[in-house]
N, C-alpha and C positions, 0 to 999 in steps of 0.2 A: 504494500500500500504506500499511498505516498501521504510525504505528510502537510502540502499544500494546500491550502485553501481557495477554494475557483471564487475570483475574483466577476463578480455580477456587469455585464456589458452594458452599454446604455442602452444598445438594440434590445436588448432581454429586457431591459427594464420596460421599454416601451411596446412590446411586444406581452409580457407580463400584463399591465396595465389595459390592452386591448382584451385579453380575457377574461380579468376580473370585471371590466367595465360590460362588457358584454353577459357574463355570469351574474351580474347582480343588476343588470337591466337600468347602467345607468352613462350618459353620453362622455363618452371619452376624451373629446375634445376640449371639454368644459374640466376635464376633473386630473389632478395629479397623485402621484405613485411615490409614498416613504417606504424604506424597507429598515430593518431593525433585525440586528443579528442576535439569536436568542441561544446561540454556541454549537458545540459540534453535539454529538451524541455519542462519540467514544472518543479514549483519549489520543489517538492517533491523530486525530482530524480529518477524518478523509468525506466525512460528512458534515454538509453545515446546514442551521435550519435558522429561517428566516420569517420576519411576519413582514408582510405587506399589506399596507392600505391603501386604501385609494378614496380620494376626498373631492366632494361634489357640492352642489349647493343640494342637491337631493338627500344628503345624509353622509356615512365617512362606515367602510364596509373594512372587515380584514382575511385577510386567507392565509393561511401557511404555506410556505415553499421551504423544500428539499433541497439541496445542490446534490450531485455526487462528481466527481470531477473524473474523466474517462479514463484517466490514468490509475484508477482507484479499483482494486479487486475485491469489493467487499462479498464474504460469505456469510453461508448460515449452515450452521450444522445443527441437523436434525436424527433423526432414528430412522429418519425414509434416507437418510445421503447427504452430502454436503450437495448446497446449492450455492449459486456466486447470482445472489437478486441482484436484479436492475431496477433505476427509478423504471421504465417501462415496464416492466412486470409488473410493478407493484401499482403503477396508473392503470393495466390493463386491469387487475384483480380487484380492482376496487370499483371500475367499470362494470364489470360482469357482478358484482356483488349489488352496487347499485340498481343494474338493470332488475336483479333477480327477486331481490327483496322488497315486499310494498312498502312494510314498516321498518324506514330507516332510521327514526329518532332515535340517538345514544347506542348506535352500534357500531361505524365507522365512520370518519369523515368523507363528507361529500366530495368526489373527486370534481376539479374543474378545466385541469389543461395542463398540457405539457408541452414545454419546449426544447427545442437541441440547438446547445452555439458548438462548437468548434474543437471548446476545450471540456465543456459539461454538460450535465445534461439537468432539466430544475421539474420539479414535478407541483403543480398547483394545487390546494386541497382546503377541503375547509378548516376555517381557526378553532378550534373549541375555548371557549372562552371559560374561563372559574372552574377550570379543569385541575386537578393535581396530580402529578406521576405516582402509581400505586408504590411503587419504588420507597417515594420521599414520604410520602403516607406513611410506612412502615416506620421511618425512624423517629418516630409521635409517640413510639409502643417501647422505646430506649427505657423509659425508666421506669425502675418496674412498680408497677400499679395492682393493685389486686382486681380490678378489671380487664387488666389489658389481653387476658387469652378470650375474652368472649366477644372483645371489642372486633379482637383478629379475624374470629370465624367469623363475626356477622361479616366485616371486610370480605371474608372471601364467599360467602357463599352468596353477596349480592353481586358478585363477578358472577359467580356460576350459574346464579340465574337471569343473570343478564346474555351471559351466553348459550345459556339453553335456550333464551329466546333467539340465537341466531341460529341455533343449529336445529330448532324448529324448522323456521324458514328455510331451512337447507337439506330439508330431510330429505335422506335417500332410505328406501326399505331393503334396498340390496344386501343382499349376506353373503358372505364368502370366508372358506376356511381360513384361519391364520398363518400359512405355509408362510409368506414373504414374513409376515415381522416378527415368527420364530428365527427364522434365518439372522435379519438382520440382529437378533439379540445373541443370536450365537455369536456372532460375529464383532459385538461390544463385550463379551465376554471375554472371548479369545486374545483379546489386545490388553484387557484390562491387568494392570501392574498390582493395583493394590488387594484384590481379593487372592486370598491363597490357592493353590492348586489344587486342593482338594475342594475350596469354594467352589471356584470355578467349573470342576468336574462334577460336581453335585449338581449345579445352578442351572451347566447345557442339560441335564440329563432330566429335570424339569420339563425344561422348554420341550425337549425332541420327545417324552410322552406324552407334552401336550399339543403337538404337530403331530402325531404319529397316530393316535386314536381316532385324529378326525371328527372327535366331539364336540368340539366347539367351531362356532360360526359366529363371525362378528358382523356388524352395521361396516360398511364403507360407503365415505363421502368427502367429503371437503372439510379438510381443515388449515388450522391457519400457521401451524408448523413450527412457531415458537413464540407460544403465549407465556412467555413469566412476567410477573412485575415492572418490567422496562417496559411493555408495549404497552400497558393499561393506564387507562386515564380514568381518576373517577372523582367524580361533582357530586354536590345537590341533585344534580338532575339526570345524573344516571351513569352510565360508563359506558367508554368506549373504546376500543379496541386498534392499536396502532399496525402501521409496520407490515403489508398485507405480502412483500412481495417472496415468502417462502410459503405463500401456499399452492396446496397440492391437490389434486382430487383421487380418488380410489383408493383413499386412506383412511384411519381408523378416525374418528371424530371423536372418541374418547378418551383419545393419548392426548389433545389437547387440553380437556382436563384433568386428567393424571397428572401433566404436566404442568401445570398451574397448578396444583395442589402442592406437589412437589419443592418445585421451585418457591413456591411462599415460606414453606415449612423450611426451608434453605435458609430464608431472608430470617427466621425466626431465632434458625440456630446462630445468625449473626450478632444475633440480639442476644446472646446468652439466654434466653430460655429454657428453664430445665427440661429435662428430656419425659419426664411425664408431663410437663404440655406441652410440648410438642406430641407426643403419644394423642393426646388430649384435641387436640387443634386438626393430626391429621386424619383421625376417627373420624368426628363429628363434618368435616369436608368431604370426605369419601363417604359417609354415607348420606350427605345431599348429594352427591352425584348418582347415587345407585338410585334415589328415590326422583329425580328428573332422567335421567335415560328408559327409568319405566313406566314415567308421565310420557315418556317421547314415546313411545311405541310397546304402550301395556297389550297390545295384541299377539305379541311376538315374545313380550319381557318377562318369564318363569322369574324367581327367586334366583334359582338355579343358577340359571342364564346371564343374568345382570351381575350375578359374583364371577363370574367366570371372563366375563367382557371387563370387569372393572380390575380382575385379577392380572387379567395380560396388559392394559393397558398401563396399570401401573407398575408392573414390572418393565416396561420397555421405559415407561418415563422415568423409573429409580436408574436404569442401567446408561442411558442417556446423559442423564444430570451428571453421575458418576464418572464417564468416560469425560466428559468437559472438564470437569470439577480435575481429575487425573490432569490432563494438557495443560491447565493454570495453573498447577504445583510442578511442576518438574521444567514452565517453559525458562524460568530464571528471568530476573527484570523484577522490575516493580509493575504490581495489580494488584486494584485497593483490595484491600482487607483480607490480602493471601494467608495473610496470619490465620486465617478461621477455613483453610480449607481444611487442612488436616481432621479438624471436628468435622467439618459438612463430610467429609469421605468415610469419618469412622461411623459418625449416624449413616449417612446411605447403606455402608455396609450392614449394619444389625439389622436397619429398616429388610433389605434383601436375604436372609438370612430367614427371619419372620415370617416374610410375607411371601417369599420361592417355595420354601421347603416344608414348612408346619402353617399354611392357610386352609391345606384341604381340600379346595374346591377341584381339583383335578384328579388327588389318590382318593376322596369321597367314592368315584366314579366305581370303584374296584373294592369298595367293604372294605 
C-alpha cells in the first residue's frame, strides 16, 4: 500500500458538486462545494474520507466521499478468501442493495455517484449525521460499571436486529450442504500457529464428521463479509451498516452474525472484562441470533436445525477472528492494542475448545 494521500482535483470537485446538486435536486450553478477531511480509516492512509457540502439558497445538503488512491491494494480477508475491494464494488453493492431493498431507513447509506481522475478513484454516499462508530461506542463501557455487560448486549442485539431486518429483505430459502466452509475451516486450521497439534487434529476431525454425514444444510445468500465494530454506525435513530464492498453472494448469512458476535466479545476482552461476562455477553447474543434466524424462516427452522447452523457458523467466525488475530501478533511493528492479542487468542482458543468439541449438536446425531 502506499502511504499517500490523493490529493482532490478541482475537476473532481466540480464534477462532485454536479452530483450532489443533481442528487438532492438542487441548481448547481447557483450553489458551491466545501469538502472537510474527516481522516483516513486505517493507519496506513491509503484511504481518506471526506464530507462534502454543497450550499444553495434552497438549503446546504452533505454527502460522504471515499478516496482510495489506484496505487493503493486495499484487502479484506474473510472465511470465503481474501478479497482486494474497490470503491467500485462497493458503489456497485450498494446499488444492487439499494435497488433490492424497499425499506432503506438505517440500513446502509444511500449510494449517489462515482467518479474516476487519473490518480483515484472517490465514491459518493450519503452523510449519516449523529451517527457514532460502534467501535468508539464500546470505549463508554472502559470503566467498569455494574451495568455495563447489559448495556453491551442490549448494544448488540439492536445491531442484530437491525440486521435481521436486512437479511429479511435478503432472504434467500436456498439450502445447501456445508462442503465449501468445512473446507475452508480446515484450511484456517491447518495454518493456525497457536492451537496445538493435537487441537488442531481434534478440531479438523469435527468439521470432516460434520461435512461427511451430510446432515446439515444451511441458508445461502448474501452477506456482507466483514461486519465487526468498525463498519457499524449506530444513533438515536437506528444503525447502519458501512463498508459494503467485501460482499458476497452464495454465502452463509449467519457467519455474519457469528461474526459480529464474535468480534464484539473481542472488543470486550479489550476492555478487561472478566471472562464470565464475557461467557455472559456471548450466550445471551447467540441466543438472539438463534431466536431471529427462526423468526426468519420458522418453516424450515427445527431447534435442531438452528443449533447446528448457529454451531458452524460460529465456529468459522471463532477460526477466522483467530487466524487474523494470529497475523497481528507475529507481523512485528506497532498495532494498537497488540498488547491484548495474546488474551483475545487464549479466549478464542477455550471459546473453540467449548464450542468444537463438547457443544453436541453434531455427536447428538449418533447417541
Amino acid at each position: 500500500m502506499t502511504n499517500s494521500t490523493p490529493i482532490l482535483s478541482r475537476t473532481s470537485l466540480e464534477e462532485a458538486k454536479e452530483l450532489l446538486c443533481h442528487h438532492f435536486g438542487i441548481p448547481a450553478s447557483r450553489s458551491r462545494i466545501q469538502t472537510k477531511s474527516i481522516g483516513p480509516v486505517n493507519l496506513l492512509g491509503s484511504r481518506k474520507h471526506y464530507l462534502m457540502t454543497v450550499s444553495s439558497s434552497n438549503g446546504t445538503y452533505k454527502a460522504f466521499a471515499k478516496v482510495i488512491s489506484v496505487t493503493s491494494r486495499p484487502t479484506c480477508d474473510s472465511i470465503y478468501g481474501t478479497l482486494t475491494p474497490t470503491i467500485i464494488a462497493e458503489y456497485s453493492n450498494l446499488v444492487h442493495l439499494n435497488n433490492t431493498i424497499h425499506d432503506k431507513s438505517d440500513l446502509f447509506p444511500r449510494p449517489i455517484g462515482l467518479l474516476h481522475a487519473p490518480d483515484y478513484s472517490l465514491m459518493l454516499a450519503e452523510y449519516m449525521e449523529r451517527y457514532s462508530s460502534l467501535s468508539a461506542v464500546m470505549l463508554s463501557f472502559v470503566l467498569p460499571r455494574p451495568q455495563r455487560t447489559q448495556e453491551i448486549v442490549k448494544v448488540g442485539i439492536s445491531v442484530l436486529d437491525k440486521f435481521g431486518q436486512l437479511q429479511k429483505a435478503l432472504f434467500n430459502p436456498e439450502y445447501s450442504s456445508p462442503d465449501l466452509e468445512c473446507k475452508l475451516m480446515l484450511g484456517k486450521l491447518s495454518h493456525s500457529y497457536s492451537l496445538s497439534s493435537q487441537a488442531r487434529s481434534e478440531l479438523a476431525s469435527v468439521i470432516e464428521q460434520a461435512s461427511a454425514r451430510g446432515s446439515i444444510r444451511i441458508r445461502k445468500g448474501i452477506i456482507h463479509g466483514d461486519l465487526g465494530p468498525r463498519n457499524i454506525l449506530i444513533g438515536q435513530s437506528g444503525v447502519v451498516f458501512l463498508d459494503w464492498e467485501a460482499m458476497q453472494s452464495n454465502c452463509m448469512p449467519l457467519y455474519d452474525c457469528c461474526y459480529f458476535v464474535i468480534t464484539l466479545v473481542m472488543r470486550c476482552v479489550q476492555l478487561g472484562i472478566p471472562p464470565s461476562q464475557l461467557n455472559y455477553i456471548s450466550s445471551a447474543l447467540f441466543r438472539h441470533v438463534a431466536d431471529l434466524e427462526t423468526q426468519l424462516d420458522s418453516c424450515n427452522k427445527t431447534d435442531l436445525f438452528t443449533r447446528k447452523d448457529i454451531w458452524l457458523g460460529k465456529c468459522m467466525a471463532l477460526l477466522q477472528v483467530l487466524s487474523a488475530y494470529e497475523r497481528d501478533a507475529e507481523g512485528g511493528g506497532y498495532y494498537p492494542l497488540l498488547r491484548q492479542r495474546g488474551r483475545q487468542i487464549q479466549y478464542l482458543q477455550d471459546v473453540l475448545g467449548r464450542e468444537m468439541l463438547d457443544d453436541g449438536t453434531i455427536q447428538s446425531e449418533t447417541g
